[in-house]
N, C-alpha and C positions, 0 to 999 in steps of 0.2 A: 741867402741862406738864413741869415739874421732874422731879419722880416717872419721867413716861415716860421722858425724857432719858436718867435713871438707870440705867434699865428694861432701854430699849438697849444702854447701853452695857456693862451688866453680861454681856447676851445676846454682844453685840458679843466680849467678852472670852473668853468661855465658851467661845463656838466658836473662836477662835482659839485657844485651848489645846487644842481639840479635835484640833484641823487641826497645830497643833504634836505633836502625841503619835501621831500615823497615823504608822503602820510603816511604815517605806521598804519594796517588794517589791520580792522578788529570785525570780527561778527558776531551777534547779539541774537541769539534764538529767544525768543519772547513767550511765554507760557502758553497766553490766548492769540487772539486776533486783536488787528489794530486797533485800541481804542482807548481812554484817558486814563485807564487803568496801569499803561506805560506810556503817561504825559510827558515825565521826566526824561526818555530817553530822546523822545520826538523834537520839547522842545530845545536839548544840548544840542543835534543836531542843528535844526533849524536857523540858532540862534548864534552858530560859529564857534560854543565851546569846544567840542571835539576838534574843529578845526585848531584853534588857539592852543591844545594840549598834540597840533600834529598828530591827528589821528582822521581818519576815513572809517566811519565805522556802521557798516551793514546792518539793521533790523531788519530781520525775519520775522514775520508775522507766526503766530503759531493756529492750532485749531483742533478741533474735536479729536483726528487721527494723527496729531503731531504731540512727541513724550518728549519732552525738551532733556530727559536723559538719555536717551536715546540718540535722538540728535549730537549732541556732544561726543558721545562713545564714536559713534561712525568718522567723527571726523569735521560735522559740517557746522559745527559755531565753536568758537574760544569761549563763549561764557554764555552762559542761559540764566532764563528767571522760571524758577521754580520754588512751589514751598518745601519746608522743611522736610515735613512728615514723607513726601515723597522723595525728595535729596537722598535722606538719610535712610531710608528703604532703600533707596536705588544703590548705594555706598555697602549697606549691608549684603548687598547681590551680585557686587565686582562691581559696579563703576564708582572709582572713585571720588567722588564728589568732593570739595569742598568750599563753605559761606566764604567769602573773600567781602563782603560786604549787605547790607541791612537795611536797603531803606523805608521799609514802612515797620513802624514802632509795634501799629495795632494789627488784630485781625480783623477781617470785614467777613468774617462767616457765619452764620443764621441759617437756623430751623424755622419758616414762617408754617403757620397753621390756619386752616379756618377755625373760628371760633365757635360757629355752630358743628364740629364734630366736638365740644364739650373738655378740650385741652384746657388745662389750665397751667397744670407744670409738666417738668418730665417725667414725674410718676406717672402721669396721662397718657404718656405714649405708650405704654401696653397696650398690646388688642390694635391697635392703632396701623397703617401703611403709610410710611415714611422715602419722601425722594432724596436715591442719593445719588452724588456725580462720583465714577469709577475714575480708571485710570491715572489715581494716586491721591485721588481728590476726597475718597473715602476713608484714610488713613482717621482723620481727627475725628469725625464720628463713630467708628468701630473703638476709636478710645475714649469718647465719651460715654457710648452703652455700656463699654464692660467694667467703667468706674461707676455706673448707675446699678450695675448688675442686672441690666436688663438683657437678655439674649437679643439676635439678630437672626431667629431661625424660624420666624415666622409661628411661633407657640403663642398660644394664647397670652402666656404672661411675657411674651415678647414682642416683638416686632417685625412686620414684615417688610422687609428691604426693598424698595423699588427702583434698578437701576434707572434712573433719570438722566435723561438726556439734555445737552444742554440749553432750557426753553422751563418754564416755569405750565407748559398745559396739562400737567397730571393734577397740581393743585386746581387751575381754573375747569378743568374737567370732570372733577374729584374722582379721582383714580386715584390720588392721596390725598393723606389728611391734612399732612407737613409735605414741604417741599425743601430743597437746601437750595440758599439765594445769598447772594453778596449783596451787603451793606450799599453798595456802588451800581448794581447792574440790574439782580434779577426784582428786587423787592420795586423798583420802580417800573417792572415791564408788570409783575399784579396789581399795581396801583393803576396804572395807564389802562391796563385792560378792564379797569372797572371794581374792581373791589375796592373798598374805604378802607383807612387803618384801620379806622372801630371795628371793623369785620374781620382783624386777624391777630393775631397773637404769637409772639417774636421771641425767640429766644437766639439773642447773641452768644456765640463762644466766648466773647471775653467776659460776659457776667456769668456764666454759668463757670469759670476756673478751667474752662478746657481749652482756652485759645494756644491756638500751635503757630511758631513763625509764615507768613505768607510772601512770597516777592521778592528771595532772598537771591542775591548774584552766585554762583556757583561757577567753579572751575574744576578743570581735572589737577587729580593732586600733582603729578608727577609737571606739569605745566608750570609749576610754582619752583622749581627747581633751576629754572631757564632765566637769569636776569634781565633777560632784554624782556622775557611775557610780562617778567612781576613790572617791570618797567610803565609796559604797556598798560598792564591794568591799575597801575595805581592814577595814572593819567585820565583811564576810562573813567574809573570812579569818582577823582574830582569832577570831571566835565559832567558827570551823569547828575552830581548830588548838585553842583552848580544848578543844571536844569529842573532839578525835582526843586527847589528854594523858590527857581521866577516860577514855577507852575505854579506852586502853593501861592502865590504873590497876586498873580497875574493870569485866577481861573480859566475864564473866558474866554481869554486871547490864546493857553494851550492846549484848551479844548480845539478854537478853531484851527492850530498847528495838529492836531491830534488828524483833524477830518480831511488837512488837504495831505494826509499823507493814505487816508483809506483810498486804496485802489478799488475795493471793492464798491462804495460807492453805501454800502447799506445803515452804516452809521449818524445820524441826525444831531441836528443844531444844539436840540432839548436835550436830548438824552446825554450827551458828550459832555455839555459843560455841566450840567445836574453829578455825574456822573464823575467829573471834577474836579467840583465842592467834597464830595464825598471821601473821596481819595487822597485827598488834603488834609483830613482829618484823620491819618490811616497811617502818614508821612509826616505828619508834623510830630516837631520836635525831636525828632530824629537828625542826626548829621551823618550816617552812612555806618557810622560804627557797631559792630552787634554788638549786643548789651551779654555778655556770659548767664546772667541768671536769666534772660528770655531763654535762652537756649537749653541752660539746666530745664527751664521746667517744661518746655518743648519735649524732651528728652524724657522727664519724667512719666509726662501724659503718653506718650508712646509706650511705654514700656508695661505702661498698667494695664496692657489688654489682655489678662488674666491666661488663659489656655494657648489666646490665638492672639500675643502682641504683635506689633506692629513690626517692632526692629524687637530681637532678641536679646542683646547685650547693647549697654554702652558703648556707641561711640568711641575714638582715640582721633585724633588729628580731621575732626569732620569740619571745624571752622579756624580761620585765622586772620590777627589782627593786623597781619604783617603790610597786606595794599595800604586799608583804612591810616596805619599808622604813620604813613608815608605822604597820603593823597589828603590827608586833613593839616598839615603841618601848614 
């Protein structure tokens, strides 16, 4: 009887360490599709930090019919990467959203142009046909026309909207004049396809005072209430900014973690690690923390859209420092 006692309890012990050492899961609904755009989460995996912080944690790739607030609300990820302007639209429409974390400082959004349609600033864009990306992507340009005062309703002294899909052939086609491209992705798929710099004419949101936060961690608010989630995600967030630090460090090398996690297979060597370098520049200097006054003036450019703003009212409890202030200690 001794013996078995023992037997048990040794069993008894076993499993409880067992059950002790089960990864907390987490899932990661991703904005886009797999690519170094979310280097940082690929190589934390990769690399064993999420493992190190006990955690298992799923990325879902995203894509053209995937609303990463959306996703959230149904149920099917703890925490998404989406921008602001969209969050906080989405927050204003019942899902509660909120930034739990920040890691890219800059924006990488750009209005590229040919330069033989005769553009030279944004006055130019009158008369003009401009590409834009919908499904939340259009927020920060609808706030930059109506700080311009230029309409979006296709008037002479306005502009006409072209929804754009996500591929840069309405400018190589010229079906537009401008096309909207990331710093990271799209402006080197018109370079590749043959156009020169000389041949185009750029204008960055962050030199033009309209840059709106991008690649921001988001949670549901009520989720923050739960100490074992905030747990969870202050963990996620070490491990994630751990991986954003070697990506910035070590291009290259999580670009190629980047490609062997494309399933799809359509991702490239060039383009991934090009792609980056870019994104490193986007992340740097950054340690995961939102900065309040990114966020004030985030907030502000949203609001300035005259008739037809973005979000109607300020915000109240749309971001908090509470993971960051735990996961950076």
């Amino acid at each position: 009887m001794r013996n078995w006692i023992a037997g048990a309890a040794a069993s008894a012990m076993a499993l409880a360490a067992g059950l002790a050492q089960a990864a907390d899961q987490v899932t990661l609904q991703l904005k886009w599709v797999t690519q170094a755009q979310f280097a940082g989460y690929y190589v934390a995996a990769d690399k064993g930090f999420y493992e190190e912080e006990g955690l298992e944690v799923e990325i879902k790739p995203g894509g053209p019919d995937i609303a990463p607030p959306q996703v959230i609300a149904g149920g099917g990820a703890d925490v998404i990467i989406d921008w602001m302007p969209s969050a906080l639209a989405s927050r204003e429409k019942g899902v509660p959203l909120v930034n739990i974390a920040q890691p890219l400082k800059r924006s990488g959004m750009m209005l590229v142009c040919r330069k033989d349609t005769g553009i030279k600033s944004p006055e130019d864009f009158r008369g003009k046909t401009l590409g834009v990306w919908f499904f939340g992507n259009e927020y920060p340009f609808l706030a930059w026309m109506a700080r311009l005062g230029i309409p979006t309703d296709g008037s002479p002294e306005g502009v006409r909207v072209l929804k754009q899909g996500f591929n840069v052939d309405p400018l190589l086609q010229k079906q537009a004049d401008c096309v909207s491209a990331m710093t990271y992705n799209e402006y080197w798929q018109i370079i590749d396809a043959g156009l020169k710099p000389e041949e185009l004419v750029v204008f960055k949101y962050e030199d033009q005072g309209v840059a709106t936060l991008e690649d921001g961690l988001y949670v549901l608010e009520e989720n923050l209430k739960d100490p074992a989630f905030l747990d969870r995600m202050v963990r996620f967030v070490r491990a994630s900014m751990k991986g954003w630090k070697w990506a910035e460090a070590h291009p290259d090398e999580a670009a190629d973690i980047v490609l062997e996690n494309d399933a799809t297979g359509a991702q490239t060597e060039k383009h991934q690690r090009r792609m980056m370098r870019e994104v490193a520049k986007l992340t740097a200097g950054s340690n995961g923390e939102l900065d309040p006054a990114d966020y004030e003036r985030t907030v502000d450019i949203l609001l300035s859209g005259g008739s037809d703003p973005v979000i109607t009212r300020r915000p109240e409890g749309a971001w908090t420092h509470a993971v960051t202030d735990k996961a950076l200690k």
